[in-house]
N, C-alpha and C positions, 0 to 999 in steps of 0.2 A: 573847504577844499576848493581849489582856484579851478576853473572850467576846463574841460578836456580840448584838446585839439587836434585834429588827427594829420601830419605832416607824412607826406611822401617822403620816398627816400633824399630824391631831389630838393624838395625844399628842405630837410633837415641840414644839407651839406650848404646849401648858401644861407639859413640860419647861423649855423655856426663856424661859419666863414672861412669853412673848408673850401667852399666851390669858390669864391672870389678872392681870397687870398693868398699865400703862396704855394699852391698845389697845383703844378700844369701839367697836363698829356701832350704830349707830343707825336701822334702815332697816327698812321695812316691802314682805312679800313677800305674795303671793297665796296662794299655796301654795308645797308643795317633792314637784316629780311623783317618785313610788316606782313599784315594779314592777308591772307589771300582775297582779291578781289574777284567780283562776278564779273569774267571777262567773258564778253559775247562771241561769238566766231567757232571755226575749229579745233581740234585740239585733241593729241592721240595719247593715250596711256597703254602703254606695251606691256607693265607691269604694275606691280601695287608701289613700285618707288618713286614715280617718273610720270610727269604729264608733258608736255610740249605745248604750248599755247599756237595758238594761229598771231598773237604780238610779238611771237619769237622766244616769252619770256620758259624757262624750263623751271618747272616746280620740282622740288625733288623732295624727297616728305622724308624727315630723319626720325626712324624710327628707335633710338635709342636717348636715353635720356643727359641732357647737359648737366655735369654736377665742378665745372671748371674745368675739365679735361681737354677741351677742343674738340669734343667728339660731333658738335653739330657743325664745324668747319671742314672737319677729316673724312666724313664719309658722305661729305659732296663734291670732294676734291675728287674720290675715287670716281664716283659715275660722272660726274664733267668731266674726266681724263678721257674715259673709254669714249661715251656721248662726243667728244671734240668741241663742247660745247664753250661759248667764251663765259666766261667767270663773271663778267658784269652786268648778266643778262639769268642769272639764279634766284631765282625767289625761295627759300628754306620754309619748309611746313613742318610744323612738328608734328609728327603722327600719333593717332589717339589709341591707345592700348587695343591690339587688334590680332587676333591669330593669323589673319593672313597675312603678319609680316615673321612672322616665324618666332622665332627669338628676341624676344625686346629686354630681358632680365639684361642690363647695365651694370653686369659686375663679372668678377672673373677675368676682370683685363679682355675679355671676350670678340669686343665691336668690332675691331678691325683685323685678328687673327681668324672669328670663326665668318667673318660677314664680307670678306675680301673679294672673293673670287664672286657669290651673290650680287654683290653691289658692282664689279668689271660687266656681269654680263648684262645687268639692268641695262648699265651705259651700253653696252658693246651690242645690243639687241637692238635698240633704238636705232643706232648709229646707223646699222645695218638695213633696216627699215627704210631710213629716211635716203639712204645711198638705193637702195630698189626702186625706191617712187622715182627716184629722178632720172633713173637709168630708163626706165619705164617710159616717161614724159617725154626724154629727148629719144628713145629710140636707139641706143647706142648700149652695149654689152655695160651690166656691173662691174666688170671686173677693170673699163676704161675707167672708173669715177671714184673719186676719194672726197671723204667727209675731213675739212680741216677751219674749224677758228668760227664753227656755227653755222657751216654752208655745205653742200653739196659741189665737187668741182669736176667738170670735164676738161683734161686740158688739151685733149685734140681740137676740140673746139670754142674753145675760152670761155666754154658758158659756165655759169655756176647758179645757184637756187638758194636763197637761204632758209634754213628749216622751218620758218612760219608758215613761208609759201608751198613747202611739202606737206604738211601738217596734213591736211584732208586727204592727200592721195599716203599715203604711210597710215594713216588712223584705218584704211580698209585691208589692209595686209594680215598678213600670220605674223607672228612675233617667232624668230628663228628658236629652233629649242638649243642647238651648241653654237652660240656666235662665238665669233673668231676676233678672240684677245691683242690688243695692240703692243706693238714689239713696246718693252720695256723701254730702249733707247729712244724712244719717240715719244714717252711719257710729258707733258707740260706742267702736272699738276701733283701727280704723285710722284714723293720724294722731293717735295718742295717745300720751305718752310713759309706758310700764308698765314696773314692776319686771321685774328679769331671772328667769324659773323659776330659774334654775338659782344665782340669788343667793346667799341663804342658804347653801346647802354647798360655795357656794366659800369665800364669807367665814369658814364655820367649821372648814375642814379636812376635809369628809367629803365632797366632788366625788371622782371614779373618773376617775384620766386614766388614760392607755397603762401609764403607768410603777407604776399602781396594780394590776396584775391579776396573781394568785395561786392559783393552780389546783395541787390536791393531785398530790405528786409530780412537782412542773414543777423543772427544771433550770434555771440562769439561765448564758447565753451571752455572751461576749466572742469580739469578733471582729476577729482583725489581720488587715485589708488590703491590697492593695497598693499602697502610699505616691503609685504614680502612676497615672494611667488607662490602663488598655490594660496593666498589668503583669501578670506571674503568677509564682507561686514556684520560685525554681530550687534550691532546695533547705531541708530541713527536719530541724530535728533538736529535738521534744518532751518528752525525756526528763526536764530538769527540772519543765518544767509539771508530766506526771505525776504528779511527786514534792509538789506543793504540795498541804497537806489539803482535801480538799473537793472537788476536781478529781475529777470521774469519767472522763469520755473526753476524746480533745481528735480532731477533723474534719475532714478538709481540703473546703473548700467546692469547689463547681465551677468552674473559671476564668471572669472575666469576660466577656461577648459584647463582639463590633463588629458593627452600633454598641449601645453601653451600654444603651438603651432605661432601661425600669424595673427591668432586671436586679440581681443581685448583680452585686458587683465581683467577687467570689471570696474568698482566702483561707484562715486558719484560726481555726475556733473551738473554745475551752476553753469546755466544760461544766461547772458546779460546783452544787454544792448550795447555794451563796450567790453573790453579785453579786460580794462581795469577794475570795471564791476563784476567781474563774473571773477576775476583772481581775486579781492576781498572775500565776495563771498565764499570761495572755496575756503578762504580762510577761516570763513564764520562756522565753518560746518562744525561738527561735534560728531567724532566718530569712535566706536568703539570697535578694534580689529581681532577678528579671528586670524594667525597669523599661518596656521596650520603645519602644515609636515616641514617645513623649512626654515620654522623659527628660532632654531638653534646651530642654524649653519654658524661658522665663525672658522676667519679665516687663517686664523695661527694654526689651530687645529686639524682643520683643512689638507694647511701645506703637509701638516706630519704623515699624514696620512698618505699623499698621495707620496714623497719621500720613502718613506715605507713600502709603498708599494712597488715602487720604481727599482729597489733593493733586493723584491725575490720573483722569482725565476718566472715569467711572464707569456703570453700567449706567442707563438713565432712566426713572424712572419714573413720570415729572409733569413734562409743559412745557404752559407757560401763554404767549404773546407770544413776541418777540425777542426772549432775554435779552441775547443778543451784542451787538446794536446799542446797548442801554441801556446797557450796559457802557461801551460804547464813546463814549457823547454824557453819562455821568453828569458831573456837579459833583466828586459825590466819591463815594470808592470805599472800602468798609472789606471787611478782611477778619478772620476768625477763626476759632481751631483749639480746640473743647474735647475734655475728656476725661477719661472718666469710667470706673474701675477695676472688678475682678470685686467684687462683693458676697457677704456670706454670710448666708443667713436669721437662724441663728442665733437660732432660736425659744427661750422660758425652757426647755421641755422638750422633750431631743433625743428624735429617732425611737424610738418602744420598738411592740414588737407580740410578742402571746402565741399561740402554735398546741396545736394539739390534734389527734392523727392520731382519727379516728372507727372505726370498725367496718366501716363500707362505703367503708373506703380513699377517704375523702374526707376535710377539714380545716375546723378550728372556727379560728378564729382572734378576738382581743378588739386588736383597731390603732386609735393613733392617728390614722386616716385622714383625707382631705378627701376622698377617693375610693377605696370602696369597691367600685364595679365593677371600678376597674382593678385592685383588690387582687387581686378575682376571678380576672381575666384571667390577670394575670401570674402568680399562684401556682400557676392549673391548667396553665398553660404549662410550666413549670417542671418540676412534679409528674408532667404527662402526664394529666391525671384534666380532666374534663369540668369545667367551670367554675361550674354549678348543685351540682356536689359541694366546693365551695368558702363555707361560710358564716361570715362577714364583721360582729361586733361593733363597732359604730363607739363607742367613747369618746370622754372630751372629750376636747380636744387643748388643751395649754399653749400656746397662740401656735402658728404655723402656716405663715403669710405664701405659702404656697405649696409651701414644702418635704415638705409631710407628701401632696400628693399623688400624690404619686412612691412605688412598690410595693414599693421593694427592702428596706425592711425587713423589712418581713411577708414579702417572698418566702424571705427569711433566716431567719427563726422556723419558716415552714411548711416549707423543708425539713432543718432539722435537726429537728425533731418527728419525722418521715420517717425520718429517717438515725437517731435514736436510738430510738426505740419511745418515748419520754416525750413529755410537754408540755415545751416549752420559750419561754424569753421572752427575746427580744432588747432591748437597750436600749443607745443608739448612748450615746458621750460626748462632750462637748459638743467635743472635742479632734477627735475623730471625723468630725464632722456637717462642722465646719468645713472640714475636710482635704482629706476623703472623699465631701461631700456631692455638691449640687448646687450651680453658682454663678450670679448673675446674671451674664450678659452686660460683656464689659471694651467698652469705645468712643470710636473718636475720631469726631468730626464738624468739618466745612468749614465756611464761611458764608461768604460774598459779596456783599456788599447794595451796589446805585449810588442816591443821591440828586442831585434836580436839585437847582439855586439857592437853592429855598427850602425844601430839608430833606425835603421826600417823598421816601419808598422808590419810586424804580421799577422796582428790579430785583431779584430773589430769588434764590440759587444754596445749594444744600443739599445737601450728601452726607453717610451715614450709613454707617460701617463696624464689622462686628461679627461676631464667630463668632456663625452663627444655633441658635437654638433645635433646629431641625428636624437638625444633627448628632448630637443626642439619639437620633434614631429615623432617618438615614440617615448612611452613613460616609462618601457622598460628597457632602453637602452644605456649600457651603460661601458661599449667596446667601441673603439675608434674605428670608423671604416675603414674598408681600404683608401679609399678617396683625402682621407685626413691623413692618413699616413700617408699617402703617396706625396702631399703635398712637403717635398721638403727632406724624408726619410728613408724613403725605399729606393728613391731615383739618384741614393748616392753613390756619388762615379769616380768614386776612390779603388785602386785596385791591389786594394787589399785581399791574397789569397785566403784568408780565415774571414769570416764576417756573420756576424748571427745580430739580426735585430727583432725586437720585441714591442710588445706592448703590453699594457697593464689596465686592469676594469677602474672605473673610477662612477660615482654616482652625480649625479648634476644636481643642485641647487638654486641654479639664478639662470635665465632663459638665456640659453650657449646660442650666438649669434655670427654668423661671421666678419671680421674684420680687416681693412686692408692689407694681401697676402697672409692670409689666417693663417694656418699652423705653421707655415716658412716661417715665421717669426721666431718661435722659441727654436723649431730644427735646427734655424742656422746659425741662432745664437749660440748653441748647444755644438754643433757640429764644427763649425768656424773657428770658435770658440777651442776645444778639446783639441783639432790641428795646429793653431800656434801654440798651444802647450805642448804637443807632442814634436812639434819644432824644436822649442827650449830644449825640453828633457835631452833631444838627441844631439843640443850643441849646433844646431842649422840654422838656416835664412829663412826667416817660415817662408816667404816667397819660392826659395825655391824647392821648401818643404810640401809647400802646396801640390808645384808642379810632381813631382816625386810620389805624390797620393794619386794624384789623377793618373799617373802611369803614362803608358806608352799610345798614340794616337787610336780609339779603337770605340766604335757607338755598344754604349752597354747596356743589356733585355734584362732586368729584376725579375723575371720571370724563368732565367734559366736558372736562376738562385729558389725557386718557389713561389716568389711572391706576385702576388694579383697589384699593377698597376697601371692604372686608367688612363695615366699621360694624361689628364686633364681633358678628357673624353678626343684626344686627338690620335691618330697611328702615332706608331713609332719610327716606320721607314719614313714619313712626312718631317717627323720633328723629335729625332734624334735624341738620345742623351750622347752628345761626341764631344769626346775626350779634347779632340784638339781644337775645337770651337771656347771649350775650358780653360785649355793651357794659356790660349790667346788670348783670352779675357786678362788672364793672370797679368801676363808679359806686358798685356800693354795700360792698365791702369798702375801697374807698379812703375813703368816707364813714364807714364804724365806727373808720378810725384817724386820722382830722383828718387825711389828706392836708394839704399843705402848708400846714400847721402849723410853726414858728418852732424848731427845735431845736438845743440848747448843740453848742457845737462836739467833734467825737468822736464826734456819734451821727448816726444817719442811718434812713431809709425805704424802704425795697424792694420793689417790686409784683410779681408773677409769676399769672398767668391762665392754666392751660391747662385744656384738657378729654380727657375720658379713660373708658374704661365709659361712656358717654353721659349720664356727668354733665359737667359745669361750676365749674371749685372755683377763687377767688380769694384769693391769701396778701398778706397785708403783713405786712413784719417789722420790727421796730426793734432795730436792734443801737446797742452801743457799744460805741467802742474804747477802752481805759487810754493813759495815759501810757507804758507798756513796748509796746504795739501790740496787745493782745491782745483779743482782738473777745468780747462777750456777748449771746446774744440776750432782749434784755429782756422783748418778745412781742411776740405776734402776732395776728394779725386773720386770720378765714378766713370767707369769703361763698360758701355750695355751692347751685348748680341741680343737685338731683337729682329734678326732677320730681315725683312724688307721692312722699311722704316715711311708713311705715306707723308707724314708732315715733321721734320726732323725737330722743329721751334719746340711742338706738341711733347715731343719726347723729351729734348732739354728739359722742359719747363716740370714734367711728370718727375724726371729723379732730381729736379734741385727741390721739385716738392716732397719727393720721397723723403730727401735728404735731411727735411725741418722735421716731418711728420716720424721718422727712425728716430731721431737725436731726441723728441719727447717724449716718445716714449720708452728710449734708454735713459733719460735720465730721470725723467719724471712721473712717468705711467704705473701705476696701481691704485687698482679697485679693490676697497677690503670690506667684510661683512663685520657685523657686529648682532649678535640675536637676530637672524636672517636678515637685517635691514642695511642697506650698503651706506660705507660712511661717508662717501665722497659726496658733491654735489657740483659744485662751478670751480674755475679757473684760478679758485685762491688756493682750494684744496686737490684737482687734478691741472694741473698747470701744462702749458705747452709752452716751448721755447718761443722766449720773446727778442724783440729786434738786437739788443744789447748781446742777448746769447748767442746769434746767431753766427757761422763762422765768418772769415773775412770774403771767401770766396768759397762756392762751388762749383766745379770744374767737369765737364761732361763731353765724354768723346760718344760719338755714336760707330758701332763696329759696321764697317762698310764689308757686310755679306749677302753672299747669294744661298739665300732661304726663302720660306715663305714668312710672311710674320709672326710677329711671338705677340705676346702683351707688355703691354706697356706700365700701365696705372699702379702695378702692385710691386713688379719684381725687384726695384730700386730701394724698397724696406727691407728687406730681411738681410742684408749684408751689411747695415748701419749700426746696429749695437756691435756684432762681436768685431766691424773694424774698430771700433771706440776703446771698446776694453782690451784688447790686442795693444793699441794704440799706448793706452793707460799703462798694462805691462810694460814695455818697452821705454816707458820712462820711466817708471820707478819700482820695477821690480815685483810690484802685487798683482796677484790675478785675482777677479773679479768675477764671480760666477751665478751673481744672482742680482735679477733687475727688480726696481729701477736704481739707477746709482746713486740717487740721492740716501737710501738708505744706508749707502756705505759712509755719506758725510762727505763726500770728494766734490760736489758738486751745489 
């Protein structure tokens, strides 16, 4: 075997003469935040977000985690807005998993819809501060002085102070408890589109994700599992591992819990003094598997089952009118069964997290996390050690989607660090993540729709069946919450007089995980989906069959129909389901693709509208099909209301990635089991769309509204399949009702 070497990301790329030969950037950054230094002097913290140095520089600590979003750019643009602070005088700290920043879970599209107004007044607090000290200094009323560009100004008297030299008289103040928010028109930085911090050292090789960290004397760990959930090892025989160079010990982990929670699965891990040693040995192992209660999942089976259930008459959770009678007096009557398989995140970089046992039998750990608290949680769980003796490194994260924040890898690192007296670092493969990880939700769903004579919907019938979420964290759950339903089902603002939607019990088998825009996914491929067919049936423009469901301008309560929904823990006078914020959507992404528009035979248009995170996001697609049948998405058009928008690039950038991230997993996405053991593994067999597939352009308006923010990160997926197969229909006449496409052979 030829000797190992271990290359940075950086020298791999001028290795193989990516970095020196034809690949340039061309891209201008503000800065590139480095570590915080021991700067001596003054320096005032009003809050846990915010430091001001006495050198002027303002630290601002982001306490949400980077997985490509822009989110460590976007929520310092917010407090430098309010702060008035200058942009080139920011040093970014990444904050280290901490309750007193409140919320640090990085999912849910969450950062900048629920952490907005928090992070204004961080800024707006400060501001306020360092304008007292100075009113103070010179003697002259607050109300003559305004903070502008990093300074304090009087302009009756031309003096001005810049905030270093406040720093000591401001650090002895009270921090205001309601500061007074800066008129939006006066904004610099929100509603701007700004280079990413973290630009530059991605583009060049020297970013620090999970799978970057190296701590003297760390051990690198491989970890075989147990192939199905709920197994454990019924026997074991190590001996050649042992024998492979490099191997120091090999572990047996602790058996998995029921239910799985963020737990370890269990297993065994080979320790080695390389990556490569320790996957041989893993390989060397000899194990014999208990597979247990879930050894005979199998997913043809599966689907009948939940199909079946989807079929008879289900739990209710939203009745609106008669439906029965409309049923019974419609013109016509259409029914339809979709369904939509497990998915797997299958981020570019799978799970890795590094521990470090401390001296006060507490744990350092460096995790790709979205959440950090729960790393806390779970790892002092685990450990038995109070959960403040748990301190939690957040790294970037290679893509994310949701997967990373789930604990059980770091729970895996922190206790073998334990178990061996070393530092150790976990790093899942992607073979791994796939098998072993977490999955989206598999699902069939029902539709039912009666029109009268002249083609209106007047009746709605809906049921949604799914291993829910919540079997994650209870072992007898097996009914979607409301929170799953809400996503996607119950907040539909179709204004259909009759309407009865359902749900159906389903049992889980393989650890249900959430995935970018979770259940909006099959809803509105379902819902989207069953609209342009109720389009067809009645002879219309699904577009402006669309508008015609959405009804007449008017915000609609699921709960004067019965049903319990959470609005994604937000009110509903704040963030609306309104109709005409809908119609809009509608009007104007059909508007960016010449809606009915004259196209060659083979190609065709597909609209899909849903809303989701309390945004609003509009797809159209234009596909076409060959001569042999096989369908291309040529592009696409996406029209998003997310409300107040802080960095517009950030938002482009999130639905052209929505936009690859849909189209794989409508054409390509399924996770299937075979004797509880999942048969997918890497990129040959769950494949994502590559550069050749991709369309010619993706096309993104941002809706210029007066709201508060919606989310951003999720809601751009779930409108991407059913515009595709909408699309599909409309060139050649077949509807399409079960993903991934490829199984149909069009693709």
């Amino acid at each position: 075997m030829s000797s190992l070497k271990k290359l940075s990301r950086r020298e791999f790329l001028k290795q193989t003469g990516v970095a020196g030969g034809g690949l340039v950037f061309a891209m201008s950054f503000a800065y590139s935040p480095g570590l915080r230094s021991a700067t001596p002097g003054a320096q005032m913290s009003p809050n846990v977000y915010l430091n001001i140095r006495e050198d002027e520089t303002v630290e601002i600590y982001c306490h949400r985690s980077e997985m490509g979003q822009g989110i460590r750019t976007s929520l310092p643009q917010v407090i430098a807005d309010e702060l008035e602070a200058d942009w080139d005088r920011i040093e970014l700290i990444q904050a280290l998993g901490d309750e007193k920043y409140g919320d640090q879970n990085t999912d849910g599209s969450t950062s900048i819809r629920k952490q907005f107004d928090t992070l204004r007044a961080a800024g707006a607090s400060a501001r306020e501060m360092l304008i007292t000290a100075a009113a103070a200094g010179w003697g002259v009323p607050v109300s003559e002085c305004r903070a502008h560009h990093h300074a304090v100004h009087h302009a009756a008297s031309g003096r001005e102070a810049s905030y270093g030299s406040l720093v000591a008289a401001a650090a002895k103040l009270e921090a205001p408890e309601n500061p007074r928010f800066k008129d939006p028109k006066d904004y610099r930085y929100i509603g701007k589109s700004m280079d990413l911090i973290d630009g530059l050292a991605m583009t060049t090789g020297q970013a620090m994700y999970g799978t970057d960290t190296v701590l003297p004397g760390m051990l690198y760990a491989a970890v075989a599992r147990p192939p199905v959930v709920g197994g454990k090892i019924k026997s074991l025989d190590d001996s050649a591992a042992l024998k492979v160079a490099g191997v120091e010990r090999v572990i047996r982990m602790p058996d998995g819990t029921s239910p799985p929670g963020f737990n370890p699965l269990g297993g065994v891990a080979v320790l080695a003094t390389n990556s490569w040693a320790a996957q041989r040995g893993q390989a060397a192992l000899k194990i014999e598997w208990d597979h247990g209660i879930n050894a005979e999942y199998e997913s043809d089976a599966y689907r009948e089952t939940l199909v079946k259930t989807s079929h008879a008459e289900g739990n209710k959770i939203l009745n609106r009118g008669d439906i029965d009678s409309a049923f019974a007096s419609a013109s016509t009557v259409l029914e339809a069964d979709y369904y939509a398989p497990h998915l797997s995140h299958a981020p570019m970089e799978p799970p890795a997290a590094t521990a470090l046992m401390t001296e006060d039998g507490g744990v350092e750990l460096w995790s790709a996390t979205q959440h950090p608290q729960a790393v806390q949680g779970t790892v002092a769980g685990m450990l038995g050690i109070d959960k403040n003796q748990v301190k939690v490194h957040v790294t970037l994260l290679g893509g994310a989607f949701g997967r990373k924040s789930k604990a059980d890898f770091s729970a895996e690192a922190a206790w073998l660090a334990k178990a061996s007296g070393k530092p150790v670092k976990v790093t899942w493969s992607r073979e791994e993540d796939v098998r072993q990880g977490y999955l989206h939700s598999v699902s069939a769903q029902y539709l039912k729709a009666a029109q009268d004579e002249n083609g209106k919907t007047t009746a709605w019938l809906h049921r949604s069946v799914f291993p829910t979420i919540m079997s994650t964290f209870s072992a007898e759950a097996s009914r979607p919450a409301p929170m799953e339903l809400g996503l996607g089902m119950t907040d539909n603002p179709f204004a259909i007089p009759n309407m009865r939607l359902e749900s159906g019990d389903a049992t889980a088998h393989v650890r249900i995980g959430w995935l970018r825009s979770v259940c909006n996914i099959y809803h509105a491929f379902a819902i989207c989906g069953f609209a342009d067919e109720l389009a067809h049936q009645a002879g219309a423009d699904p577009r402006d069959y669309l508008l015609q469901l959405a009804g007449p301008p008017r915000r609609v309560n699921p709960a004067d129909d019965g049903a319990e929904y959470p609005n994604y823990d937000q009110s509903l006078d704040r963030y609306p389901i309104d109709t005409a914020r809908y119609a809009a959507v509608v009007n104007q992404v059909a508007d960016m693709a010449g809606w009915g528009r004259k196209l060659p035979e083979g190609e065709g248009l597909g609209i899909a509208v849903h809303r989701s995170f309390l945004s609003t996001v509009g797809t159209v697609a234009h596909v076409k099909v060959d001569s042999q049948g096989k369908m291309r998405v040529e592009e696409m058009w996406f029209a998003v209301d997310a409300g107040l928008v802080v960095n517009p690039d950030r938002v482009t950038a999130q639905m052209e990635g929505a936009g690859i991230f849909g189209m794989s997993l409508a054409m390509f996405g399924e996770i299937t089991a075979k004797n509880g053991v999942i048969v997918q593994g890497n990129y040959n067999n769950y494949p994502v769309v590559r550069m050749d597939e991709a369309p010619s352009a993706i096309n993104v308006h941002i809706m210029d509204v007066d709201a508060p923010p919606g989310g951003v990160g999720e809601p751009g997926v779930p409108p991407v399949a059913p515009a595709i197969v909408n699309a599909y229909h409309a060139a050649t006449g077949k509807r399409i009702r079960e993903l991934p496409l490829k199984k149909a052979g069009i693709v």
